[in-house]
Every structure is written in structure tokens, then in C-alpha cells.
N, C-alpha and C positions, 0 to 999 in steps of 0.2 A: 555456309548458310547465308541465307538473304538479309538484307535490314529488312525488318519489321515495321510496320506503319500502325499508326492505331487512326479507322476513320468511324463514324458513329453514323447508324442508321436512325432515322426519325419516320417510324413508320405511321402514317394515319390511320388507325386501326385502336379501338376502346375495347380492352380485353383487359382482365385483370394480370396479375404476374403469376401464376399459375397455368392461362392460356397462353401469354406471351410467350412462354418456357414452350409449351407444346407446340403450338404451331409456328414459334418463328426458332425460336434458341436454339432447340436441342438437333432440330433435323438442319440448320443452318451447321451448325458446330460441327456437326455428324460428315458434312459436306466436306467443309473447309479443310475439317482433318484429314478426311480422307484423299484428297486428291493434294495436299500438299501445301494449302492457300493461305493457313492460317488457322484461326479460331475464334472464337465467342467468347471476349474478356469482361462482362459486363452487360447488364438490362436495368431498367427504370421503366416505372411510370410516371407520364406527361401529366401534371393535375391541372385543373381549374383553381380561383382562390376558393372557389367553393368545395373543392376537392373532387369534382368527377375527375374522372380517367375523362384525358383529352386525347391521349396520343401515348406509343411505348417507343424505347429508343432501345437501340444494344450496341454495345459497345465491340469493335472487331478487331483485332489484329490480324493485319495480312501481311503475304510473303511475295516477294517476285514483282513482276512488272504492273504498279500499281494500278495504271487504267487496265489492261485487259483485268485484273481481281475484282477493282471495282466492276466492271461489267459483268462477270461469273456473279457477283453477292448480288445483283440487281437481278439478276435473270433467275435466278434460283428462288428470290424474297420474292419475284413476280408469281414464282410456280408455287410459293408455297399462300398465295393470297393477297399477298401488300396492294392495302387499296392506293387508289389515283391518289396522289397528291401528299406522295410519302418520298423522304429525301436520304441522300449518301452526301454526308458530309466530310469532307478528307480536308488538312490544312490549307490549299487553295481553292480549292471547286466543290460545288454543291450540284448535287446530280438528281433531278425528278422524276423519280418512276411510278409503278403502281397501275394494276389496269384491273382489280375490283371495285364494285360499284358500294355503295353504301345508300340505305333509305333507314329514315326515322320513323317509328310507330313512335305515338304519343297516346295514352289511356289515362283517361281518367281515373286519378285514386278512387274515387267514391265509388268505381263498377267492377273494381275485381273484388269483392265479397257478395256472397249471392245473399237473398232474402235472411239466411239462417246464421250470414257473419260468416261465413265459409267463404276460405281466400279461393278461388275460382281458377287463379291467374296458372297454378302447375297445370291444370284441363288446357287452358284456352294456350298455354305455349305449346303443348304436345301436338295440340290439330295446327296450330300454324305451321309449326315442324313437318308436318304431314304435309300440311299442303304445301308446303315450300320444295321437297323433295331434295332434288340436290341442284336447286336455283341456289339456294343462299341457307343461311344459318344466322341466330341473334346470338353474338358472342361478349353482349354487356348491357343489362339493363339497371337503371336506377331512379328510385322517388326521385323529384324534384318538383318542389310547390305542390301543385295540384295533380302534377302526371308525373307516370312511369315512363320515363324514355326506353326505350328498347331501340335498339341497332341493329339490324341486320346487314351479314353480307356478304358478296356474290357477284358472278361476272357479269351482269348484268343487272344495275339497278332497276331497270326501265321492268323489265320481267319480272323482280322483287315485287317491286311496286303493286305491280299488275296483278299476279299473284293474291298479295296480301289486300289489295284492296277490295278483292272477290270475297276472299276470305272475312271483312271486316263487315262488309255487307249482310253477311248472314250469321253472324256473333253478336247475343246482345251484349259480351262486354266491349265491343268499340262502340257502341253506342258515345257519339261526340267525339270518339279520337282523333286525332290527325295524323297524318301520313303525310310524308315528304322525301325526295330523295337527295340526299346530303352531298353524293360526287359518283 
């Protein structure tokens, strides 16, 4: 048997640990074991002092020649979504991969409750979903002050964007939101 390494991914990506599990853990794990690499010894999430989800990390033990492993968990984390500017951290070398894009929707608290106090926001996430198709997906939204951040994300921010901001045009809940693309 090989020494074992333990190196930690730090993916850019605000999901909670539930999504973390599903799109990175479990089919990473599934990987690793099966071809021989290793496995999935640990996950977190990155907070803010404020407590958002800033980022998830998992923890990896691997087998065998450490660079080509690290390059298999990069290219596999790439397939399975890891935005830009997500890292493989091993005891000498830090590694930056990631080639999903990320854009921000910003909503106003005050416009996802319609006239009647009726929260609006499951309607207006379903047609975004809709109209997003399979550009992108929001896999983490949360109050903060006055707005609801939402995260979407997808190979393509520029297209998110574009996308969503047709979509914001003809929604009276973005009335005043912002939009931005984060990486």
C-alpha cells in the first residue's frame, strides 16, 4: 500500500453542507474509491464573522503519485463544477483551479412579499430556474441587511448574467436589485 497524504480542497462555491455532500463529497469519494486514489476524509464550511457561507473545503486523503492525484481531484472537482478561484492545498503547493462562473443577484427585502404579505420569492426562483435552463443554478441564497443575496452558478457567467438580467427586466420583484458577476 502507498503513504497516504492528506491535501484539502478550498472550493469557491456557497452551498450549504447538504449541497456540499451532493455535488462535491459524495461523487468525489465515489471517484477516488473507485479507481484506487484515495477518499473523502472530511468537509466544512468557510463562514463570514457574520456567518454567511463563504466558501466549503473537504478534506482528501490520497494514494500514489501525489501530483498526477492532485491533478485527477482538480479535473474531476472541475467536472463536477468547482468555480474559478478554488484551491488544492497539499503541505508544499497550492494549486488554482475552477472554470465555473459565479454572478450575484441582489433583491430587495421589501419586494419578495406581494400586496397580500405573500412571500413571492419560491414563484420568482422557479421562473428564474426556468429561464436559466442549464446556464447555471442558485445553490445559496441569504438576507443580509436590506437584500437577499442569491448566487448563482454556471459555465458561464457572462450568459448568467445576461440571462438573468432579461429575466429581472420583466419581474416586478427585481425592481432595484443588482446584479453583478462575482468570477
Amino acid at each position: 500500500m502507498s503513504e497516504e497524504v492528506l491535501i484539502f480542497a478550498s472550493i469557491n462555491h456557497r452551498c450549504d453542507p447538504i449541497a456540499r455532500g451532493d455535488i462535491y463529497e459524495d461523487p468525489l469519494g465515489e471517484y477516488l474509491e473507485a479507481n484506487g486514489l484515495g477518499e473523502v476524509s472530511g468537509g466544512g464550511t468557510e463562514l463570514s464573522p457574520e456567518g454567511d457561507i463563504e466558501g466549503i473545503g473537504i478534506d482528501i486523503t490520497v494514494r500514489g503519485d501525489l501530483q498526477k492525484t492532485v491533478e485527477l481531484v482538480i479535473s474531476k472537482l472541475e467536472e463536477l463544477g468547482a468555480p474559478r478561484g478554488s484551491k488544492i492545498l497539499t503541505e508544499a503547493n497550492e494549486f488554482e483551479f475552477g472554470k465555473t462562473g459565479c454572478v450575484l443577484l441582489q433583491l430587495s427585502i421589501e419586494t419578495i412579499k406581494n400586496a397580500e404579505g405573500e412571500d413571492v420569492l419560491p414563484q420568482f426562483t422557479k421562473g428564474i430556474h426556468e429561464a436559466l435552463g442549464e446556464a447555471g443554478a442558485c445553490t445559496y441564497s441569504r438576507p443580509r441587511d436590506q437584500w437577499l443575496n442569491a448566487y448563482f452558478y454556471g459555465p458561464s457567467a457572462e450568459q448568467m448574467e445576461k440571462i438573468i438580467r432579461e429575466f429581472a427586466e420583466k419581474d416586478a420583484l427585481c425592481q432595484g436589485c443588482q446584479l453583478s458577476i462575482n468570477y
